[in-house]
C-alpha positions as CSV (number, residue, x, y, z in Angstrom):
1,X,39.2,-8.4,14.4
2,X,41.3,-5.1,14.4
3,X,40.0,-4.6,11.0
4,X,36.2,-5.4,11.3
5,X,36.0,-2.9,14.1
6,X,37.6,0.3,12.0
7,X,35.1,-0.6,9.5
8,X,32.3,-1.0,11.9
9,X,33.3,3.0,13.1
10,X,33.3,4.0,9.7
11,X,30.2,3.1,8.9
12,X,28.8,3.8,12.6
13,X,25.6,6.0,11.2
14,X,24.8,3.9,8.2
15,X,24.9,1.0,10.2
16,X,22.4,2.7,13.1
17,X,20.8,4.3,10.4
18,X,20.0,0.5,9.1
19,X,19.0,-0.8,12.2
20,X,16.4,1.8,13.3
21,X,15.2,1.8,9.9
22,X,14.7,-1.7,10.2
23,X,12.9,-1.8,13.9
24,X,10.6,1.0,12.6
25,X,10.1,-1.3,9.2
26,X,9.0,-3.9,11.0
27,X,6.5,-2.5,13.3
28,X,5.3,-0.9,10.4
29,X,5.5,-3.9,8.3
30,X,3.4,-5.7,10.7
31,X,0.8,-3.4,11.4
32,X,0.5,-2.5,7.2
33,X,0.3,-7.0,6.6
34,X,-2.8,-7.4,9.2
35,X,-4.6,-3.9,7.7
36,X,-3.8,-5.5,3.9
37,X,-4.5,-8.7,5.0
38,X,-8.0,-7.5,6.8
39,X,-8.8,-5.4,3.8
40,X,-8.3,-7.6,0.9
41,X,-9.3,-11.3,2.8
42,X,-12.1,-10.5,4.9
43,X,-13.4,-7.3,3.7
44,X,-13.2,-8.0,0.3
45,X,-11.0,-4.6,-1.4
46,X,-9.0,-5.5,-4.2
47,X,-5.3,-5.3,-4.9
48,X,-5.0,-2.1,-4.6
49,X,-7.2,-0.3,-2.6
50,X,-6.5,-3.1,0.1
51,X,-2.4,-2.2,-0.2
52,X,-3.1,1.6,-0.9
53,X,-4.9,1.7,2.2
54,X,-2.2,0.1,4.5
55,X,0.6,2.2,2.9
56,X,-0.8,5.5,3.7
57,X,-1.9,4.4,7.3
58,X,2.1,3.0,7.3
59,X,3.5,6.0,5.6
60,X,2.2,8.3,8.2
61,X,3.7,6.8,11.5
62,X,6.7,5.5,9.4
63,X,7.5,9.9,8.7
64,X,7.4,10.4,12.3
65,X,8.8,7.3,13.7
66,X,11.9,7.8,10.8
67,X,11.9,11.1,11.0
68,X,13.1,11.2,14.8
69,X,14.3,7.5,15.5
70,X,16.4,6.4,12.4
71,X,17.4,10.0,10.6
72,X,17.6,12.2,13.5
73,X,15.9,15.0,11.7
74,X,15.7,18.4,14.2
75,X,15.4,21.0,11.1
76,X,12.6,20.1,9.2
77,X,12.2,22.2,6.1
78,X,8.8,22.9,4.8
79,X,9.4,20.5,2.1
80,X,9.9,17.4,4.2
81,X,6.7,15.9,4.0
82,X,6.6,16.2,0.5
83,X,9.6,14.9,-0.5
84,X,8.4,11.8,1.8
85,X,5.4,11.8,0.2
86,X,6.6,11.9,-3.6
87,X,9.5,9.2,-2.3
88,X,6.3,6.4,-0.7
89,X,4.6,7.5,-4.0
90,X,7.1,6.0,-6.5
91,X,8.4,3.3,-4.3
92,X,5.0,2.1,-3.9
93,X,3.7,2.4,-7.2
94,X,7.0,0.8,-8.9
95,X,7.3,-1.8,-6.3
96,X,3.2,-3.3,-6.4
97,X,3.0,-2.6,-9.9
98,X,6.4,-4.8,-10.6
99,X,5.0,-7.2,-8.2
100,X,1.5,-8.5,-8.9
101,X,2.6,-9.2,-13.4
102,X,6.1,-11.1,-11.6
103,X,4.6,-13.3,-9.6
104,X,1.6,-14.1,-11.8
105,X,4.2,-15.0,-14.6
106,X,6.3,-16.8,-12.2
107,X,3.5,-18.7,-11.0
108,X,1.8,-19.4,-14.9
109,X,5.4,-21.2,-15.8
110,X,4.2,-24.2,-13.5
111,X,1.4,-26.8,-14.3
112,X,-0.8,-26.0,-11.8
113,X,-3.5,-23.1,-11.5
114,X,-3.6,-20.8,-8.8
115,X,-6.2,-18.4,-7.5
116,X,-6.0,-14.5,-8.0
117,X,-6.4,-14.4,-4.6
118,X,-3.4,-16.4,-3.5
119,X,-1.5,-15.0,-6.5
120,X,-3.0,-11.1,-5.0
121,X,-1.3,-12.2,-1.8
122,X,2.1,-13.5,-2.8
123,X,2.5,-10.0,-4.8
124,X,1.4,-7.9,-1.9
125,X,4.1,-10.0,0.2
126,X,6.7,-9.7,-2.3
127,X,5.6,-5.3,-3.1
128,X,5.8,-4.8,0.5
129,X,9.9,-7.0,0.3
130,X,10.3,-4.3,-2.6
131,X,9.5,-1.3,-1.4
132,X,11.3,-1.5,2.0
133,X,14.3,-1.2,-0.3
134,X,13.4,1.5,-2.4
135,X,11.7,3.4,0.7
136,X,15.0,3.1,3.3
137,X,16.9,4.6,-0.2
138,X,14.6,7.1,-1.1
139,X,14.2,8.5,2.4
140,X,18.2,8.3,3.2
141,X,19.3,10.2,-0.2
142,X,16.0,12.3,-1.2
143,X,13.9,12.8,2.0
144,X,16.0,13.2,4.9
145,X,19.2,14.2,3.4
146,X,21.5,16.1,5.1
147,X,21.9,19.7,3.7
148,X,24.4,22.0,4.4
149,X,26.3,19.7,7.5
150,X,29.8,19.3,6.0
151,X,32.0,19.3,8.7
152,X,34.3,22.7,8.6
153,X,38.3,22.3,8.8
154,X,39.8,24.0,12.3
């Protein structure tokens, strides 16, 4: 138990850091499913408008609520916004452009046939899966890094 709990205040921030990230994400996540969902079911965009859409509504309250909540930002450099936007950029486009050929392979090894609807949806699900990874990584190492905050020796 002794052990768990130095490692637990080792990795204090990271683990917060994770957390926060992860109340933001889903929030997020939920709002940026029913705005895909509405957009590519009952509207009628396709793949990607329908998902490029719901990222960039996402993106913006996920900069603020991110910015403040889960990296503690107080310094924003003038840069900042465009290092978050570059960062959703290439998360996005690796994550639903990975996604939508995977799961239609996948889903061609069976028997059966599947709509390109239900096979659109199942690759939004699994982009969205995707870029949570890639985005909590991009914005803890390239967006909200921390620059020039080593601690000084007394």
């Amino acid at each position: 138990m002794k052990k768990i709990k130095e490692l637990y205040e080792r990795n204090k921030d990271f683990i917060m850091e994770v957390i926060h990230f992860g109340m933001v994400g889903v929030i997020n996540t939920l709002m940026g499913w029913v705005i895909m969902a509405v957009l590519y079911n009952l509207i009628h965009m396709n793949y990607w408008l329908s998902s490029g859409i719901s990222y960039f509504i996402g993106s913006v309250f996920s900069y603020h609520a991110n910015a403040k909540v889960t990296f503690k930002v107080e310094n924003k450099d003038k840069w900042l916004p465009w290092r978050f936007a570059i960062n959703i950029i290439v998360c996005y486009l690796i994550a639903f452009s990975v996604a939508q050929p995977f799961v239609t392979y996948l889903l061609s090894l069976g028997q059966k046939t599947y709509s390109q609807a239900l096979i659109d949806n199942v690759a939004m699900l699994l982009g969205m899966c995707m870029f949570i990874v890639m985005n909590f990584f991009g914005q803890k190492i390239f967006v909200f890094r921390k620059i020039g905050h080593k601690k000084k020796n007394s």
